[in-house]
PALUMTI-791579 format. One line per 2 residues: number of its first residue (from 1); their letters; for each residue x, y, z of N, C-alpha, C, O. Coordinates in Angstrom, 2 decimals, decimal comma, always signed. Layout:
BEGIN
NUM> A> X Y Z X Y Z X Y Z X Y Z; ...
***
This chain:
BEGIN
1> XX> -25,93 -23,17 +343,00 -25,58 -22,04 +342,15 -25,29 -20,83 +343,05 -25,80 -20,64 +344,15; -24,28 -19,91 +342,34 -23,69 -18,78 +343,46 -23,49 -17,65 +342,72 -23,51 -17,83 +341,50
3> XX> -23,29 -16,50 +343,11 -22,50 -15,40 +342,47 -21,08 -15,87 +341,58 -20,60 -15,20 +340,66; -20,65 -16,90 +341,99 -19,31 -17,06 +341,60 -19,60 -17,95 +339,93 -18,81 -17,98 +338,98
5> XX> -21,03 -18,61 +340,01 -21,75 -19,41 +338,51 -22,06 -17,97 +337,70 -22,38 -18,17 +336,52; -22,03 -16,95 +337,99 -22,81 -15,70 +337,36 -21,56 -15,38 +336,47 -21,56 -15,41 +335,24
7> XX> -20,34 -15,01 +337,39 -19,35 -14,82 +336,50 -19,02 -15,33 +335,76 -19,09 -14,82 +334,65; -18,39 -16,76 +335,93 -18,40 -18,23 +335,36 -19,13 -17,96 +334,21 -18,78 -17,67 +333,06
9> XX> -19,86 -18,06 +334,55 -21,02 -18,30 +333,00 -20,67 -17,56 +331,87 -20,32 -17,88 +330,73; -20,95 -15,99 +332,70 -20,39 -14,93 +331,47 -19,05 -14,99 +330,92 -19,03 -14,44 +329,81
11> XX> -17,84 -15,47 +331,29 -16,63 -15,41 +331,24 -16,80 -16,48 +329,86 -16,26 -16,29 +328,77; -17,72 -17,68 +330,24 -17,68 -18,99 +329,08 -18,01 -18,52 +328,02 -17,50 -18,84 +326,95
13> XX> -19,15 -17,47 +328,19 -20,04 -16,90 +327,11 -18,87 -16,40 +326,34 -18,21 -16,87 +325,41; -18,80 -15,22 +327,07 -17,85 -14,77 +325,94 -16,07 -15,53 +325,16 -15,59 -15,40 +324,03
15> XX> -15,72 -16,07 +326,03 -14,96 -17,17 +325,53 -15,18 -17,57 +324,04 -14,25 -17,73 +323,24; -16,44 -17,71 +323,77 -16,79 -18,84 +322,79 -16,70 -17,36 +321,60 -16,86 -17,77 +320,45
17> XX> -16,54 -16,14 +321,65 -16,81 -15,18 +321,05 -14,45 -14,47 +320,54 -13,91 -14,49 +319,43; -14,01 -14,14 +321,51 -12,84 -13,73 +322,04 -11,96 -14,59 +323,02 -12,41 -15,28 +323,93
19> XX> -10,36 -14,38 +322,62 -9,55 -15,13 +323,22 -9,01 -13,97 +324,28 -8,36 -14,25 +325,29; -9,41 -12,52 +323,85 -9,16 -11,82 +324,43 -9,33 -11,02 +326,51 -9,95 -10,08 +327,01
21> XX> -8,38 -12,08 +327,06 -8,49 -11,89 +328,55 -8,89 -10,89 +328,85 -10,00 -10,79 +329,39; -7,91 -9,58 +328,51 -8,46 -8,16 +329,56 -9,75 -7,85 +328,46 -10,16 -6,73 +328,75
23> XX> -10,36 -8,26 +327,60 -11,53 -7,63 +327,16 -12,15 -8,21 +327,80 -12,74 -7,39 +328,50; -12,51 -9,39 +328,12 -13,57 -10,04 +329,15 -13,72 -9,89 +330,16 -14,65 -10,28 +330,86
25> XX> -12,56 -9,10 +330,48 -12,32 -9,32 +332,41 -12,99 -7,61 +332,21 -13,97 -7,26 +332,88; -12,54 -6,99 +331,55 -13,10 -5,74 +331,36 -14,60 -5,60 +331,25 -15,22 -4,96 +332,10
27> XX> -15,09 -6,07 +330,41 -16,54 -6,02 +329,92 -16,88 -6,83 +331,10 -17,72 -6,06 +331,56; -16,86 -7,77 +331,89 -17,39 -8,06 +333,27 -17,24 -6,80 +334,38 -18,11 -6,67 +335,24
29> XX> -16,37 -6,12 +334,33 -16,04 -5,38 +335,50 -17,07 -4,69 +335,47 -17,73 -4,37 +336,46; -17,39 -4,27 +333,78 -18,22 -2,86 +333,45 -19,96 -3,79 +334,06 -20,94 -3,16 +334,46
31> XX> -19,91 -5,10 +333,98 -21,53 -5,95 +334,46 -21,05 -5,65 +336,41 -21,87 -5,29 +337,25; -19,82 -5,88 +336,65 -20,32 -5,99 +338,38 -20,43 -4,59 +338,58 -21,37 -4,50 +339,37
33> XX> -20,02 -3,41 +338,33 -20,32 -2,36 +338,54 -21,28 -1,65 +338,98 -21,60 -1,12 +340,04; -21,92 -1,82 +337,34 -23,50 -1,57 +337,41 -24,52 -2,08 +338,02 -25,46 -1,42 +338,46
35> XX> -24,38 -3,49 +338,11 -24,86 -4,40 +339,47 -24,92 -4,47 +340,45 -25,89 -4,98 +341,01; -23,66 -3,86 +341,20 -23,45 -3,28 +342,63 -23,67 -2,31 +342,76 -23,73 -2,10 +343,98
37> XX> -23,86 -1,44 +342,20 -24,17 +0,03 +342,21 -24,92 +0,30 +343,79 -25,88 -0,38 +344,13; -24,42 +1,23 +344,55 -25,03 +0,99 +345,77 -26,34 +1,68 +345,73 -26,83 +1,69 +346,86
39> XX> -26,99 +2,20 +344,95 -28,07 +2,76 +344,41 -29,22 +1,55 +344,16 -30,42 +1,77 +343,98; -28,60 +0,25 +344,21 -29,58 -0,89 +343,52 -29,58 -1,64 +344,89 -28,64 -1,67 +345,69
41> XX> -31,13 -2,37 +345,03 -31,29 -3,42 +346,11 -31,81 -4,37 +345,77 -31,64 -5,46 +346,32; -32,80 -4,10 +344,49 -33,04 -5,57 +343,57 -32,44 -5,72 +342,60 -31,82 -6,78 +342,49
43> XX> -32,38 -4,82 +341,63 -31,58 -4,98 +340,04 -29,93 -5,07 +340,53 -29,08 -4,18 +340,50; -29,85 -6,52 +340,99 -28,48 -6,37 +341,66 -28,05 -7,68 +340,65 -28,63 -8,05 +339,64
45> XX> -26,88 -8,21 +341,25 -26,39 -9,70 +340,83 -27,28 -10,96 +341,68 -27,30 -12,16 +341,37; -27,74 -10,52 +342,43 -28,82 -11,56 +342,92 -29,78 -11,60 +342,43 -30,17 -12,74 +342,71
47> XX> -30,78 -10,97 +341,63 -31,06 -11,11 +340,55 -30,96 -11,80 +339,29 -31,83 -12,49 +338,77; -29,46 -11,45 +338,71 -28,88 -12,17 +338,18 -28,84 -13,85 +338,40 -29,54 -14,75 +337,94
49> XX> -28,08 -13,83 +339,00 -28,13 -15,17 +339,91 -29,66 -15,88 +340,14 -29,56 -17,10 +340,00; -30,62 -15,59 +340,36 -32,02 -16,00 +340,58 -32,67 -16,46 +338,55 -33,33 -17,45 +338,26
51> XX> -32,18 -15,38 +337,55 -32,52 -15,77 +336,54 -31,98 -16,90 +335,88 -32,60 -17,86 +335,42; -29,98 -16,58 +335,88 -29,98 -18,30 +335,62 -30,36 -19,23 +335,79 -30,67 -20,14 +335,01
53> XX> -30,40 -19,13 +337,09 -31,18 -20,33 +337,42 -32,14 -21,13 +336,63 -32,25 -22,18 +336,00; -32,86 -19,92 +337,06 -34,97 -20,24 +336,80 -34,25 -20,94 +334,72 -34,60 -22,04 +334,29
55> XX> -33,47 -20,14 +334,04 -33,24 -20,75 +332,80 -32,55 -21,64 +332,56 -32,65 -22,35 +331,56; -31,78 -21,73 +333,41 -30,85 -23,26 +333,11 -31,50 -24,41 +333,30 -31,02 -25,50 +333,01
57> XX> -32,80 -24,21 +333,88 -33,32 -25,41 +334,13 -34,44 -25,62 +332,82 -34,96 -26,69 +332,48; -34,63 -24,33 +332,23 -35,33 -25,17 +330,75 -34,69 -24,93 +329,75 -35,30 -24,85 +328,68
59> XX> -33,13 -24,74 +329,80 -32,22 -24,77 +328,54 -32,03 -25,65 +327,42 -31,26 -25,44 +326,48; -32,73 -26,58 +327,58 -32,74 -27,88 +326,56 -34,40 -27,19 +326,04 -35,11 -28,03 +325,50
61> XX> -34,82 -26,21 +326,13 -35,89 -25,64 +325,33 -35,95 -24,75 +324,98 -36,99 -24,22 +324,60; -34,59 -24,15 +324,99 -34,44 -23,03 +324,21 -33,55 -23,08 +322,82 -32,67 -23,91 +322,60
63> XX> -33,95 -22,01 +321,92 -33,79 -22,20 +320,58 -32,21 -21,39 +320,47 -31,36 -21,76 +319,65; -32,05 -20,55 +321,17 -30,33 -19,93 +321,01 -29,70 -19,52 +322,60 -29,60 -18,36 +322,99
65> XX> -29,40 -20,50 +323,22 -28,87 -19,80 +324,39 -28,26 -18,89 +324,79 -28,52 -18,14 +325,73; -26,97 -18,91 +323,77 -25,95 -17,75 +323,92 -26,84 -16,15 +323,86 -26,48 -15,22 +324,58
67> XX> -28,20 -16,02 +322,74 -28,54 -14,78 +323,27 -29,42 -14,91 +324,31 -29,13 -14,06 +325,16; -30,00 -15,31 +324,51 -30,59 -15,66 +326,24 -29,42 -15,11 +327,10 -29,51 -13,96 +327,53
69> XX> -28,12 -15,98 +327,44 -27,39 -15,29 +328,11 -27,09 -13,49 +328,22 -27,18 -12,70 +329,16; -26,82 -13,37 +327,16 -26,27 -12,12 +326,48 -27,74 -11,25 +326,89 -27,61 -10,03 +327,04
71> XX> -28,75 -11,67 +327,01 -29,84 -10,94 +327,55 -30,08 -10,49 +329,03 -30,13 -9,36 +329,50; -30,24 -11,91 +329,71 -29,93 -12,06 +330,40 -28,65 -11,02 +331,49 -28,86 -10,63 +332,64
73> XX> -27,54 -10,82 +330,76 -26,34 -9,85 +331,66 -26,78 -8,15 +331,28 -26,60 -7,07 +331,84; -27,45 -8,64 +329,96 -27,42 -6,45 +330,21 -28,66 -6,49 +330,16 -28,95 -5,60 +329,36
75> XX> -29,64 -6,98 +330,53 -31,13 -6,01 +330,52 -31,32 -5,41 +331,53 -32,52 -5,14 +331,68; -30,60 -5,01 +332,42 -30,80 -4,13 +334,00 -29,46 -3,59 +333,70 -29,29 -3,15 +334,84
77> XX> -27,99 -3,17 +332,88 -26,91 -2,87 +333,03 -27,03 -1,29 +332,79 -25,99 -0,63 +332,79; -28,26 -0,68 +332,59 -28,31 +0,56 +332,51 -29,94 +0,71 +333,76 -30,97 +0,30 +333,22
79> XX> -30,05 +1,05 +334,72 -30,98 +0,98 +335,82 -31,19 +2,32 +336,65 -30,68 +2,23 +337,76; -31,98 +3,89 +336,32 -32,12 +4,69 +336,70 -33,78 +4,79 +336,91 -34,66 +4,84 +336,05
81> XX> -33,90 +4,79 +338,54 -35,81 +4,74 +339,14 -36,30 +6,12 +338,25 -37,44 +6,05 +337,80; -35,59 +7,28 +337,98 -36,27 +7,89 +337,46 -36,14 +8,04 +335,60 -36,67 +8,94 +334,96
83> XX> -35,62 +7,34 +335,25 -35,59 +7,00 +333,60 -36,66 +6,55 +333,41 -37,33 +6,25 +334,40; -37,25 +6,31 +331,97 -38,06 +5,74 +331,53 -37,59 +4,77 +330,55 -38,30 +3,81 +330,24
85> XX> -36,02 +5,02 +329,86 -35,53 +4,48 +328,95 -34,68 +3,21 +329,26 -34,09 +2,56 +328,40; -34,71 +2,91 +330,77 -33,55 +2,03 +331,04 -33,44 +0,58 +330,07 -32,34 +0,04 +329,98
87> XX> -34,50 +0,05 +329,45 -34,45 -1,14 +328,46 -33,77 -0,57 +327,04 -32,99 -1,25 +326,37; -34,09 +0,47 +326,78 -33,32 +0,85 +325,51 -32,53 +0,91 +325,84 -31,82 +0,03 +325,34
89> XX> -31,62 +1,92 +327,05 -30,40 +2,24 +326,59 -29,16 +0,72 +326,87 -28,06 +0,39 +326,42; -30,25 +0,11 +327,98 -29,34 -1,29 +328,14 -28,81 -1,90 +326,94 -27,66 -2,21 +326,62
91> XX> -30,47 -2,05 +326,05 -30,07 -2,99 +324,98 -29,24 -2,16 +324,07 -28,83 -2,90 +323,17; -28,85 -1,06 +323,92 -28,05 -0,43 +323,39 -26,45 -0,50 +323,82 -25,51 -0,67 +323,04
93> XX> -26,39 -0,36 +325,00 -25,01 -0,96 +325,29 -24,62 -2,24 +325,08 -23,46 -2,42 +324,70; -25,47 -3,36 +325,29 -25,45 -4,54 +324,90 -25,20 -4,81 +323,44 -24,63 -5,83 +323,03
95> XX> -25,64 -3,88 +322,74 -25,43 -3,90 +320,90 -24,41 -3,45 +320,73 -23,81 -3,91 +319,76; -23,72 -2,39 +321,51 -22,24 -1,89 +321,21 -21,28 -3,43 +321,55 -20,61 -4,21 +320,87
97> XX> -21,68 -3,30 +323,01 -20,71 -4,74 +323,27 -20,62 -5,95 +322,21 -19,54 -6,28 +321,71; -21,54 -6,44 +321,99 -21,75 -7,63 +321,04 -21,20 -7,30 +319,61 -20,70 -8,10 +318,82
99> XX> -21,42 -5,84 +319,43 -20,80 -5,45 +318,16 -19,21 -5,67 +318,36 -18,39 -6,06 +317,52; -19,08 -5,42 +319,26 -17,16 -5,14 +319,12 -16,54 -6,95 +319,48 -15,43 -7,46 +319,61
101> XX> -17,51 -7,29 +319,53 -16,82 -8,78 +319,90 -16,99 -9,53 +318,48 -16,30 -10,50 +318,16; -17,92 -9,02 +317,72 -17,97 -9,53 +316,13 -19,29 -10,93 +316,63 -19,29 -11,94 +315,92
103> XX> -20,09 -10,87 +317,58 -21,05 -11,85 +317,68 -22,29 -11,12 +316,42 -22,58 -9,99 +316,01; -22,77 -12,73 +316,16 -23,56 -12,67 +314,74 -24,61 -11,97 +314,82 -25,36 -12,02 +315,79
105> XX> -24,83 -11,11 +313,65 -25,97 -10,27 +314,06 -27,54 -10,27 +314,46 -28,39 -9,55 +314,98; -27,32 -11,72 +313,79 -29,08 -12,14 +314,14 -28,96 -12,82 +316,41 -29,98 -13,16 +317,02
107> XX> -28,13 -12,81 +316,80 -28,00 -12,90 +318,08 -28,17 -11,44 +318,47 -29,25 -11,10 +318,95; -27,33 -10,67 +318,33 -27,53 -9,07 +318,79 -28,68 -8,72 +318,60 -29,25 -8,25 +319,59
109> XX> -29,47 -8,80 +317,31 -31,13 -8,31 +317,06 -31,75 -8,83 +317,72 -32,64 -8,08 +318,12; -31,83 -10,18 +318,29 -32,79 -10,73 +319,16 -32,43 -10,73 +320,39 -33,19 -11,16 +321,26
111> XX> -30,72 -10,05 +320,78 -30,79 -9,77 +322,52 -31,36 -8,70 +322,46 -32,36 -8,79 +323,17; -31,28 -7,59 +321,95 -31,54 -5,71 +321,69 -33,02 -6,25 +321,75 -33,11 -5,98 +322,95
113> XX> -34,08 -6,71 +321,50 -35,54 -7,32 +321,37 -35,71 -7,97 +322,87 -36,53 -7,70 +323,75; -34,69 -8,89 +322,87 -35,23 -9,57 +324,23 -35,18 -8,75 +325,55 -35,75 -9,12 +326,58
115> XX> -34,46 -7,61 +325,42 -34,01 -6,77 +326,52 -34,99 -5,79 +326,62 -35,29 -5,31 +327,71; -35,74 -5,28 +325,08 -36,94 -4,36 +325,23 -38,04 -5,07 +325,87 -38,65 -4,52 +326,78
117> XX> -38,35 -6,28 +325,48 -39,59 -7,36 +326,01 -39,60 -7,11 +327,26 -40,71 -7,24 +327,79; -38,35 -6,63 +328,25 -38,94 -6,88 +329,53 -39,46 -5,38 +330,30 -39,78 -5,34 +331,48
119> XX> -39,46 -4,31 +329,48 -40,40 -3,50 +329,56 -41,68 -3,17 +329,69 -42,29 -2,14 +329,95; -42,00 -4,42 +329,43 -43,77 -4,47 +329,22 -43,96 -5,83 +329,48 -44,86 -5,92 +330,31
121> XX> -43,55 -6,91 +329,16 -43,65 -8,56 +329,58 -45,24 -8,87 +328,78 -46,29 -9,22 +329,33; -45,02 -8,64 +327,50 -46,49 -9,07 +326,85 -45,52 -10,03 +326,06 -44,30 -9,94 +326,06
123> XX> -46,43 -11,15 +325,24 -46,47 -12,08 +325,08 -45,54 -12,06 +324,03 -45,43 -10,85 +323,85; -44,72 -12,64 +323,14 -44,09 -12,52 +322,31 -44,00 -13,59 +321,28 -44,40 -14,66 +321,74
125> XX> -43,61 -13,66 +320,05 -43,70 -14,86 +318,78 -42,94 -15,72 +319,11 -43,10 -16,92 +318,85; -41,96 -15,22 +319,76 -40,39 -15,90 +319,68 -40,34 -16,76 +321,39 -40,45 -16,08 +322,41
127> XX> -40,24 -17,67 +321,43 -40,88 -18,69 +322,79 -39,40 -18,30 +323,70 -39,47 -17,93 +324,87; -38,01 -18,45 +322,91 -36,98 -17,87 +323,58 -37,38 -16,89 +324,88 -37,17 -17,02 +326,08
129> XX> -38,29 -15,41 +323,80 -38,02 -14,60 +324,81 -39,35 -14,51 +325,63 -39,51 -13,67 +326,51; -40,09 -15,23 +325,35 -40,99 -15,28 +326,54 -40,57 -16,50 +327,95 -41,13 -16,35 +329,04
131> XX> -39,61 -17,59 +327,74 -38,82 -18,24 +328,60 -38,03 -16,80 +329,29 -37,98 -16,81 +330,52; -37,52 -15,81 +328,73 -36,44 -14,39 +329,59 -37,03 -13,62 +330,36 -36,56 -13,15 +331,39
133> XX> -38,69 -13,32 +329,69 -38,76 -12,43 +330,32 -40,27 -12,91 +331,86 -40,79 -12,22 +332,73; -40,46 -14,42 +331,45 -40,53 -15,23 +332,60 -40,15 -15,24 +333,63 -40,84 -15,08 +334,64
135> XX> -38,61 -15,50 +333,57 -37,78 -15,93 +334,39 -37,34 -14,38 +334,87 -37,00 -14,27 +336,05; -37,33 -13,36 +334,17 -37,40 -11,95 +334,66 -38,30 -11,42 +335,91 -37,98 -10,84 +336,94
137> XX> -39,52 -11,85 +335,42 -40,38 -12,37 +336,82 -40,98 -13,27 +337,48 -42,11 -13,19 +337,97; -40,06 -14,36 +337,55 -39,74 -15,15 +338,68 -40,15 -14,93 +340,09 -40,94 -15,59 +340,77
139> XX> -39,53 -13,99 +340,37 -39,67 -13,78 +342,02 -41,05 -13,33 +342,25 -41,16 -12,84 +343,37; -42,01 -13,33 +341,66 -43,78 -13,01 +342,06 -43,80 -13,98 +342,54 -44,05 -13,89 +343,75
141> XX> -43,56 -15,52 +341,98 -43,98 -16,56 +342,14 -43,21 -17,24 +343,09 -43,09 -18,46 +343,03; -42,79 -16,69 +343,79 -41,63 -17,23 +344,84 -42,83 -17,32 +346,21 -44,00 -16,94 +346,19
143> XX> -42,12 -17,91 +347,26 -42,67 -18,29 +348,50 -43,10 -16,47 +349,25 -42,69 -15,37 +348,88; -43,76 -16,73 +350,05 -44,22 -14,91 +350,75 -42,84 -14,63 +351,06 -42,37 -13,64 +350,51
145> XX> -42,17 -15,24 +351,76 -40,69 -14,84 +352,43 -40,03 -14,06 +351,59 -39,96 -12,89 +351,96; -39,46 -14,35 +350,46 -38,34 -13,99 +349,13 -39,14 -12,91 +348,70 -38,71 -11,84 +348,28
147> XX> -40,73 -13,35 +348,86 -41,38 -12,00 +347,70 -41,25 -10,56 +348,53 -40,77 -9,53 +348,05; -41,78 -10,71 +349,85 -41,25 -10,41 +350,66 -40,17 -9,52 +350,89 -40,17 -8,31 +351,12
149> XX> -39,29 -10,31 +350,79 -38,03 -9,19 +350,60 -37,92 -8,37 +349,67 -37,47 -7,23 +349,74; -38,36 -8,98 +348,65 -38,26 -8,30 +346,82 -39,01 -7,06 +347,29 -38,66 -5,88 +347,29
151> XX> -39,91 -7,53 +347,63 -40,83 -5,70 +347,72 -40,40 -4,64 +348,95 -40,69 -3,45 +349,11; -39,62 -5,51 +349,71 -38,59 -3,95 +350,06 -37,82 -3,95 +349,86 -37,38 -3,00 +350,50
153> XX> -36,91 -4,41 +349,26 -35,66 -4,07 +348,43 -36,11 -3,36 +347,13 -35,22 -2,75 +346,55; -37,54 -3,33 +346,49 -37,64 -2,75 +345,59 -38,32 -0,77 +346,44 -38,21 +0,41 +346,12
155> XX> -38,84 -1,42 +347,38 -39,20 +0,21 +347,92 -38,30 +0,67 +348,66 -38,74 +1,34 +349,60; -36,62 +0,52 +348,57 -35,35 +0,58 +349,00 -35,14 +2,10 +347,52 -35,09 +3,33 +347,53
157> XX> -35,09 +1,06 +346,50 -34,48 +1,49 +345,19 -35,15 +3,14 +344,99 -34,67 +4,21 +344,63; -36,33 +2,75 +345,39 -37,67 +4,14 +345,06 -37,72 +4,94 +346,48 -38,57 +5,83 +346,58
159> XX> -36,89 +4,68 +347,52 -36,57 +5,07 +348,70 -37,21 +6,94 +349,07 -37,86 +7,39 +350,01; -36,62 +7,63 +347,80 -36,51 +9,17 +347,59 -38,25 +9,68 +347,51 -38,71 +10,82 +347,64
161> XX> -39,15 +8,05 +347,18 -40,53 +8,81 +346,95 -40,91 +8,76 +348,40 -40,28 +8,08 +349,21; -42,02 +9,55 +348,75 -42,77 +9,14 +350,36 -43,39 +7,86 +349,68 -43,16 +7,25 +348,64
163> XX> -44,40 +7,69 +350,87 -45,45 +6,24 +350,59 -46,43 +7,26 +350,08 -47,12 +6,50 +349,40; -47,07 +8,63 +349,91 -48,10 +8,79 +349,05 -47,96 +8,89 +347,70 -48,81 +8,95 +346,80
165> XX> -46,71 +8,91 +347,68 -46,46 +8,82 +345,83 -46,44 +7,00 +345,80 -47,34 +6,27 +345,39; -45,13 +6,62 +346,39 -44,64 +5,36 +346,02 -45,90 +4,24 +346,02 -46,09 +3,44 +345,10
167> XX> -46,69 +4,34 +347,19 -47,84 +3,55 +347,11 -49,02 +3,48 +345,77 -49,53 +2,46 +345,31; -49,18 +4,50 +345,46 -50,65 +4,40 +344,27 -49,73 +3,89 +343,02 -49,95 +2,94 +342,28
169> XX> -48,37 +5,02 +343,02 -47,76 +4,05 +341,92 -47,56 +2,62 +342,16 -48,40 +2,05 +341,46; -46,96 +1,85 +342,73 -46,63 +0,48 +343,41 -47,85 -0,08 +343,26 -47,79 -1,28 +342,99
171> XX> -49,20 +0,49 +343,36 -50,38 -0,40 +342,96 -50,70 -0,39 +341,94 -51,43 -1,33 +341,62; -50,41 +0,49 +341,01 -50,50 +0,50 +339,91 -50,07 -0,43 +338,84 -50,67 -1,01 +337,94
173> XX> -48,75 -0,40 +339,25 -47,99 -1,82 +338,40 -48,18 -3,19 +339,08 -47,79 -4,25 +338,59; -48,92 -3,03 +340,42 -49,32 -4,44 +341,08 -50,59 -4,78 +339,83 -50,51 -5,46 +338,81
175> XX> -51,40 -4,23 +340,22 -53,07 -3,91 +339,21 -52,92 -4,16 +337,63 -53,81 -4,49 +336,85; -51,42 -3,90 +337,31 -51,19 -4,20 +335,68 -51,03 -5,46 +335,65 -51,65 -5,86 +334,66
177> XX> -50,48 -6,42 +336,25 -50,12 -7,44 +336,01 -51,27 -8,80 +336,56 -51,36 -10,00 +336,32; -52,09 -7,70 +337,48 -53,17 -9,12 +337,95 -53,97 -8,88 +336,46 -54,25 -9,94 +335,90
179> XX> -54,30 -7,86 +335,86 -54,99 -7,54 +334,66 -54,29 -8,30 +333,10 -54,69 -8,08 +331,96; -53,62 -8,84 +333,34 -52,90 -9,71 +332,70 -53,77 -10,91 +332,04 -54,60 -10,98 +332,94
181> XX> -54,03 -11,55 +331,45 -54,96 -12,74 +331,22 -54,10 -13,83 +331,52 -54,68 -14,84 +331,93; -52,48 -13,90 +331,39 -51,52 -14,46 +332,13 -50,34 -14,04 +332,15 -49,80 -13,60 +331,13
183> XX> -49,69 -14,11 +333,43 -48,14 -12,97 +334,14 -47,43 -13,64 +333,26 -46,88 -13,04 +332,33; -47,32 -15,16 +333,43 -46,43 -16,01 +333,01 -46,91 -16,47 +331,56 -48,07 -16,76 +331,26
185> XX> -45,66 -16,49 +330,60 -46,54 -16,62 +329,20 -45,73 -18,21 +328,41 -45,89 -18,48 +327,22; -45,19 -18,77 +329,03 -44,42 -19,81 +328,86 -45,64 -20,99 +329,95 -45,75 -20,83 +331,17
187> XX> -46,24 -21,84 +329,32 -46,49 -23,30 +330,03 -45,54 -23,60 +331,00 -46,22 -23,91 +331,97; -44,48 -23,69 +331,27 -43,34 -24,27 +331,95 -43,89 -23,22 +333,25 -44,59 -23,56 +334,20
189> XX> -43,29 -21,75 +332,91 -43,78 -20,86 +334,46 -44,91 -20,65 +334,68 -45,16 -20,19 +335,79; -45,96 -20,87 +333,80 -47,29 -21,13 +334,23 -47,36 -21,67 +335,46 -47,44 -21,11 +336,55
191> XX> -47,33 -22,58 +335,24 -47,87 -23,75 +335,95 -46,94 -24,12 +337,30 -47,21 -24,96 +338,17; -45,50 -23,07 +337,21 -44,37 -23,19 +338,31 -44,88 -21,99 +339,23 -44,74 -22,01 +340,46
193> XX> -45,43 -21,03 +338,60 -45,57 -19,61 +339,29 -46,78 -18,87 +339,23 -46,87 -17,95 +340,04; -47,79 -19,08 +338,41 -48,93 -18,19 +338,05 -49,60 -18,12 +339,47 -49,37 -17,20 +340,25
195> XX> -50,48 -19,24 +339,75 -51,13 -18,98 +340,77 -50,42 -18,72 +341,97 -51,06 -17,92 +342,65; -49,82 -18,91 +342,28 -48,97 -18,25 +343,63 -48,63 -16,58 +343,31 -48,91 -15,80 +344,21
197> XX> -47,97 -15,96 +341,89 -47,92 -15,01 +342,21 -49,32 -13,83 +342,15 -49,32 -12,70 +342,64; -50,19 -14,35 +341,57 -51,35 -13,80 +341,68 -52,18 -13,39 +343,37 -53,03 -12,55 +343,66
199> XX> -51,45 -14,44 +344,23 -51,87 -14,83 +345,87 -50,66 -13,40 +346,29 -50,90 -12,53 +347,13; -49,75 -13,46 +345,69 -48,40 -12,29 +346,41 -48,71 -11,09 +346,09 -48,53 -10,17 +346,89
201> XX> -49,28 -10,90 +344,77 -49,36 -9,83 +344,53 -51,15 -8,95 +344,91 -51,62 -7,85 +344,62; -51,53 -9,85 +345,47 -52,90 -9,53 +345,70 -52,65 -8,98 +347,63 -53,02 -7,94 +348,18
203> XX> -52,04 -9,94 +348,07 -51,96 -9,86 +349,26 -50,64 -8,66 +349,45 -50,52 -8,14 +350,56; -49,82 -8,31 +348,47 -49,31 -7,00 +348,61 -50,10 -5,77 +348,59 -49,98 -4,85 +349,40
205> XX> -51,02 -5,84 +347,48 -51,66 -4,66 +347,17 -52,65 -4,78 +348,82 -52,91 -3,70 +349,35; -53,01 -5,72 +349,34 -53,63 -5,24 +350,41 -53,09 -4,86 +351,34 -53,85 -4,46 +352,23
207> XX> -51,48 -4,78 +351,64 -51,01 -4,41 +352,60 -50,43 -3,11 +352,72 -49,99 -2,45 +353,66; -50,60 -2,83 +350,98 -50,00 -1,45 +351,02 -51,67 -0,46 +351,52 -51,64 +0,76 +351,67
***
């Protein structure tokens, strides 16, 4: 899988929605944009790329893919370190988009939902979006190397704070998630990622 499956994918997605070329090629331009943004070092397309993944491999257990996808491309398409709103206003652009393509509304209500879920990553009714926002955090549970990188590419993004701000905050949201009763709320990433990222994120907080 590559950057080049990311596009791919989305291009199919919407396919199945519009015959319309320059709207797709458009509404992608407006996803690599925001993705590349040279402002971003994690909320990038590698990212991207890292979530398909982690979902394509339990797609035969999910209940609506197409909004999975559709979640999936805009829940980081609005990404400001000092916002607080970046999940709303994503899933808000994501509701305009989906609106103008005429996709069904019970897909739009549950991407606009699945895109808020990853604001907080608590447990949810709907198994869909606890498979999204799983695979959202994925990379805890990755090898030290990858996690590794993640955590300076994420103290890249927050670059503008010193380490006496960036640090207590940075432990803070480390400390939220060991306080978790579980990170991972899907059986499937349980059991792929829990205990390892509990080992990353413990051994981060000690290094900060």
């Amino acid at each position: 899988m590559g950057l080049g499956l990311v596009k791919e994918t989305y291009i199919g997605l919407l396919q199945n929605y519009t015959s319309d070329t320059h709207l797709i090629n458009t509404y992608w331009s407006e996803i690599e944009k925001a993705y590349m943004n040279k402002d971003r070092h994690y909320h990038t397309l590698a990212h991207l790329e890292n979530m398909l993944k982690e979902l394509t491999e339990v797609q035969d257990q999910m209940n609506d893919w197409h909004t999975v996808l559709f979640s999936l491309y805009y829940h980081d398409i609005v990404y400001h370190v000092m916002k607080s709103n970046n999940e709303e206003q994503s899933a808000e652009l994501a509701q305009k988009r989906l609106q103008a393509l005429s996709v069904p509304t019970t897909v739009i209500e549950n991407c606009y939902k699945q895109i808020i879920a990853t604001k907080k990553h608590i447990l949810s009714q709907e198994s869909d979006t606890n498979f999204f926002i799983d695979a959202d955090l994925s990379i805890l549970g990755k090898d030290w190397l990858y996690y590794e990188e993640y955590t300076q590419r994420v103290r890249k993004e927050y670059s503008f704070f010193p380490d006496m701000v960036y640090k207590p905050g940075r432990k803070k949201v480390l400390r939220h998630f060991l306080d978790m009763e579980q990170i991972f709320k899907t059986p499937y990433f349980f059991d792929k990622y829990e205990a390892k990222a509990r080992q990353n994120i413990q051994k981060e907080i000690d290094l900060l």
